[in-house]
C-alpha positions as CSV (number, residue, x, y, z in Angstrom):
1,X,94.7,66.7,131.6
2,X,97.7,67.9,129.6
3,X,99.9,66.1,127.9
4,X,103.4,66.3,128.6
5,X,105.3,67.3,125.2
6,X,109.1,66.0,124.5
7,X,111.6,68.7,125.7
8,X,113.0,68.5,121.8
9,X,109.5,69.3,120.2
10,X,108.9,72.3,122.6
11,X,112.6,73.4,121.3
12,X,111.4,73.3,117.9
13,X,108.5,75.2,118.7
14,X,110.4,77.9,120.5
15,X,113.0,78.2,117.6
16,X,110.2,78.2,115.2
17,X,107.9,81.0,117.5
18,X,111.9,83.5,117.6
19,X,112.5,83.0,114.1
20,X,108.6,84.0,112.6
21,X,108.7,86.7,115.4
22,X,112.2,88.0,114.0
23,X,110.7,87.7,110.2
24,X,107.6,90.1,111.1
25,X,110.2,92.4,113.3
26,X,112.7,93.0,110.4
27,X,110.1,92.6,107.0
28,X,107.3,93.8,108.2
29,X,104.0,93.5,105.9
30,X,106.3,91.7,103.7
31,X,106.2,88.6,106.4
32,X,102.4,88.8,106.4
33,X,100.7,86.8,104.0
34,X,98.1,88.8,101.5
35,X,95.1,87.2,103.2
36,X,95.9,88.8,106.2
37,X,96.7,92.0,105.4
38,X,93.2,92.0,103.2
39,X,91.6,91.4,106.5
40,X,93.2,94.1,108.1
41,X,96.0,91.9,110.3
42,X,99.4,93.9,109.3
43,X,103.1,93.7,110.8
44,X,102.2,95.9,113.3
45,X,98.8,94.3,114.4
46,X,101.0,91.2,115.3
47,X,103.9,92.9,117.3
48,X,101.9,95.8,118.9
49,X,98.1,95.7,119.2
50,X,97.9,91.9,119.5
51,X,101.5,90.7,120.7
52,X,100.6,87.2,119.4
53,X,103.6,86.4,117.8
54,X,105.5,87.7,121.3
55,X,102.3,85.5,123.2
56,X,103.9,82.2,121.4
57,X,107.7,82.7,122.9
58,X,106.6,83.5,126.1
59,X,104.4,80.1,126.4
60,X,106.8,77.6,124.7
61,X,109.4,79.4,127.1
62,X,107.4,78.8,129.8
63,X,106.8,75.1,129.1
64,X,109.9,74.3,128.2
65,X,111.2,75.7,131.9
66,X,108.5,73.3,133.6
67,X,109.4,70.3,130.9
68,X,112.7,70.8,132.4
69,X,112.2,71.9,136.3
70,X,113.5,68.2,137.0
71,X,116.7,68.2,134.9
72,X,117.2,66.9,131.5
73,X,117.7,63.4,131.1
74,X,120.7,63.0,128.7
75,X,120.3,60.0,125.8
76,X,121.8,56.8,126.7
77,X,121.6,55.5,122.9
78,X,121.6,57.6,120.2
């Protein structure tokens, strides 16, 4: 059974999934660690033969739209 996330974490996610998606886009093989360009895995094995980076937006998006389906509660007490 999956566990149901807080809608704030999945946020996080998301931001963190545009932002390292947005690094590779404009850096290129300078946002790719050294490890995995040694083992082949460049800018554009991320964004074009494995759209992994792309794969991560697309699922937080997704389960941030069914964490939310209901409404948003808003905090009573911050």
């Amino acid at each position: 059974m999956k566990k149901n996330r807080p809608i704030k974490e999945i946020e996080k996610d998301l931001e963190k999934a545009k932002l390292r998606f947005l690094e590779v886009f404009r850096h290129g093989d300078g946002a790719i660690t050294d490890y995995d360009l040694m083992m082949g895995y460049d800018a554009d094995f991320y964004l074009n033969r494995c759209p992994m980076l792309a794969g991560h937006i697309i699922y937080y998006r997704k389960e941030l739209i069914e964490a939310t389906k209901n409404g948003i509660q808003m905090d009573l007490f911050l």
